[in-house]
N, C-alpha and C positions, 0 to 999 in steps of 0.2 A: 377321751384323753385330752388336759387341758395342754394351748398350744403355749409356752415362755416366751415373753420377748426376745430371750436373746433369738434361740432357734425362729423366730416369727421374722428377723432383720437377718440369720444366716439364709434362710429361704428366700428373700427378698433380693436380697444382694446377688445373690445364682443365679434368681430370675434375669436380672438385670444386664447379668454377664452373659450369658446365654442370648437373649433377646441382642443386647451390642454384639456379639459374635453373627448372628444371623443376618444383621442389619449391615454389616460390615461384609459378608459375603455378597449381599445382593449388590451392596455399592461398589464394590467391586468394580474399576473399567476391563470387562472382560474384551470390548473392542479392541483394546490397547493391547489386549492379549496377541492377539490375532494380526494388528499393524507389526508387533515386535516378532512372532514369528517367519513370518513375508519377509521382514525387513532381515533377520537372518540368511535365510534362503538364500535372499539376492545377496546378498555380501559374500556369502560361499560361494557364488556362482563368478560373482566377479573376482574373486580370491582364484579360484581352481579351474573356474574358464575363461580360455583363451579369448572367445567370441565375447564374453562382457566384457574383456578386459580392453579387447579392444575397440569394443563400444563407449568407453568410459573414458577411453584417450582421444576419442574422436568427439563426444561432448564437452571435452575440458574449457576449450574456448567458447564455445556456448554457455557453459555456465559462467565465467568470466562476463560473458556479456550482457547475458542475464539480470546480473547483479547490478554490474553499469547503467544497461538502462530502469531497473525499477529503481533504484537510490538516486538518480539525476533526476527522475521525471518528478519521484514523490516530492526532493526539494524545493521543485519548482511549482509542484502543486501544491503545497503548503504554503507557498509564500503568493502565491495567485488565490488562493482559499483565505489565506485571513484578509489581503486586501479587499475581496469581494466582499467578505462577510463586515467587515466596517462599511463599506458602500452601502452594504443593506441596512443598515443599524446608522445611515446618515440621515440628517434630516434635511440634506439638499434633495429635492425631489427626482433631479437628474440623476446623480449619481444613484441613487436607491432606486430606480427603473433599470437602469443598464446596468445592475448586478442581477436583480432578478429578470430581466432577460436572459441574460448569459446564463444562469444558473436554469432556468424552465429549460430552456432550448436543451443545452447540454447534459441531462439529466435525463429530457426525452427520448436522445437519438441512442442508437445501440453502439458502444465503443469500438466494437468493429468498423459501423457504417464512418464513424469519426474519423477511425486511422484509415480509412480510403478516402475520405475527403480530407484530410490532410495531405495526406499524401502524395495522390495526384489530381490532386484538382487543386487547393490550394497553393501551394511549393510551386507545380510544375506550370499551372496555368495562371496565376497571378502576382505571386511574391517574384519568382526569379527572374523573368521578363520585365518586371518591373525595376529588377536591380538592374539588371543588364541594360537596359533603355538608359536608366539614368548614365551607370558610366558613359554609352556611347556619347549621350549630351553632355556629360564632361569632358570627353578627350574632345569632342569637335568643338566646344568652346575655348580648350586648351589649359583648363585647368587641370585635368589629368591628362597622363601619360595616354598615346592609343593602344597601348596596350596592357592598359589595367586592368587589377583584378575584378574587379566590378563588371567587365564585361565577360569573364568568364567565371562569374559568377557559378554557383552553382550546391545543392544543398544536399548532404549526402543522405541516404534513408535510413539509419539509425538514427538521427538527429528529427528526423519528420515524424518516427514513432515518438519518440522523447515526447516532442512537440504534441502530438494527439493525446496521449498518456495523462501528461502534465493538465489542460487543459480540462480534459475530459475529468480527472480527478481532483480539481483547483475546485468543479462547482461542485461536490462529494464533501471536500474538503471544508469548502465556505460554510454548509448548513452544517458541518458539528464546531465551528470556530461561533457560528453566530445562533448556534443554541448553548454555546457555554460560557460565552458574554453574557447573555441574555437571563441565564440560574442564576448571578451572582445578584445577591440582593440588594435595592434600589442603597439602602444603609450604607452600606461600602463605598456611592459616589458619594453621599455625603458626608460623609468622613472624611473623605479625600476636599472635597469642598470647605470643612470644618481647616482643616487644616493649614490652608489657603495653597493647597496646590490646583496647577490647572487642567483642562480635561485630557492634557495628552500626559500629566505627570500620574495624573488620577489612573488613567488607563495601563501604563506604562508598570508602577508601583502597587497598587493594589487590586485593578481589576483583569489584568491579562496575568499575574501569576495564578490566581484562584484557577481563572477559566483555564488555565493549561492542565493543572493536575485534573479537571473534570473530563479533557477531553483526551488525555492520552491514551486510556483505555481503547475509547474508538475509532483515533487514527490510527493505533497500532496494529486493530482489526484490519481497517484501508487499507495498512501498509503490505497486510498481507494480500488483500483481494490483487492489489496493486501487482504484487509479486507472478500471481498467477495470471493473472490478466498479459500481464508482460508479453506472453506465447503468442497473443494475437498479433505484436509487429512482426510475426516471422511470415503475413501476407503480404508483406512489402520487400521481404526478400530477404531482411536483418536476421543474419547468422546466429541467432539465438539458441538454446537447448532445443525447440521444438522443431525450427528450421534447420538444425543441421540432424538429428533424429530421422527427420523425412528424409533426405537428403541421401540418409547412409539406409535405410532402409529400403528405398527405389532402389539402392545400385547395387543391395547384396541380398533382398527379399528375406531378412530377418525381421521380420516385420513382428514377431510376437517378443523376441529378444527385446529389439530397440527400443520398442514401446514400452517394456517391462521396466527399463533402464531410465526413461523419458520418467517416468509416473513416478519411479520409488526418487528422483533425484527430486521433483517438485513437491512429493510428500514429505523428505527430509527438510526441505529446508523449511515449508509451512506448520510444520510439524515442532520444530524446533523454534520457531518466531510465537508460532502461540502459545508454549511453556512460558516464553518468553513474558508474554502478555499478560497471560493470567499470573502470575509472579507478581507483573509490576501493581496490578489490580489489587492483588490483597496485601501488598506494599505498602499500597495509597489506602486501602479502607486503614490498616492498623494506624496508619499516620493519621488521617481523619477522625479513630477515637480516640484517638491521644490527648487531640484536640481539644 
């Protein structure tokens, strides 16, 4: 029996639908299944019990802080990260050593091992004795008062993780600012050069807009490592989600509760920054074919 085109393209077409239905189950995020089921769970649990509920009034200000310090520290590494990453892309020999110094060094150490030498080693044994020295040689010379702030100096430890945070993520920050300088093709300075602007209008106008949309994508990955990482200043004492968690868990040995509460509150928020991400990802590719 001879086969008719039509029925030979109604066969085809089944196929096709069939095969897309198949291919569409396996792609399926059955993980996402399973984060959204959990993520019920707990919400029932902090809905209709008491003990989450009052787990979750007792994290309030840790998440609060949380958020404080990963949004202040990332600011400041982003703005320590692109200056690095022009130091490295200088052609002054000096300046292009002591970025990549800074960047080898801090890229080697473990950010933990960072926010304890920030913390008490650098603050405590060099920065503030150094402040306080100086006032006392002001007030004894009589430029200041004797009893100024400077001699009671002193730097609080949410500001010292800031500080570790920042720094530690400024050299993370530097190698995607000066790999995304770096894409932008050599053409673009000379256009700007054609045009008779000069290297800071050139950089300014055509070559740091390109490289920004190239690297948002991967600071907003940082932004989250950033976010997560944040838990480590709660070894310095900072009231953080993970530091007040401990905190209430030593004093009521809920310990599988608070933890439960700890983990879905970090997976909410990383959870919801990387929808974020990949959104802004296929943002940026549909704008780049537009192009």
């Amino acid at each position: 029996m001879a086969v008719t085109p039509d029925l030979a393209e109604t066969q085809n077409a089944v196929f096709k639908r069939v095969v897309r239905r198949r291919s569409a189950l396996v792609d399926l995020p059955y993980w996402a299944l399973v984060i959204i089921l959990a993520a019920v769970f707990l919400i029932y649990n902090f809905i209709t019990n008491e003990t989450y509920s009052n787990i979750i009034s007792t994290l309030a200000e840790g998440i609060r802080l949380t958020i404080i310090v990963t949004l202040t520290a990332y600011f400041f590494a982003l703005i320590l990260g692109l200056v690095t990453a022009l130091m490295q892309l200088s052609e002054n020999v000096f300046f292009r050593n002591i970025a990549q110094l800074y960047v080898q060094i801090i890229r080697g150490v473990p950010i933990l091992v960072q926010i304890f030498y920030w913390g008490i080693v650098i603050f405590p044994v060099f920065l503030v004795p150094a402040v306080r020295a100086l006032g006392e040689s002001l007030a004894a010379s009589g430029i200041l008062a004797e009893d100024n702030s400077l001699i009671t100096f002193r730097v609080e430890l949410i500001i010292r993780g800031i500080v570790a945070l920042a720094f530690s993520y400024g050299a993370f920050s530097s190698e995607i600012f000066r790999a995304g300088i770096q894409s932008i093709e050599k053409g673009q300075r000379e256009a700007g050069k054609a045009l008779g602007l000069n290297w800071f209008q050139s950089f300014r106008f055509i070559i740091f807009p390109q490289a920004v949309r190239r690297v948002l994508p991967p600071m907003g990955n940082d932004f989250i490592a950033m976010l997560k990482e944040s838990s480590l200043v709660s070894v310095l004492g900072v009231g953080e989600i993970t530091q007040l968690g401990k905190k209430y868990a030593a004093a009521s040995f809920l310990f599988p509760e608070t933890y439960n509460t700890v983990a879905c509150l970090y997976l909410s928020m990383t959870l919801l920054l990387s929808m974020g991400v990949r959104y802004m990802e296929r943002r940026l590719k549909s704008d780049s074919s537009k192009d």
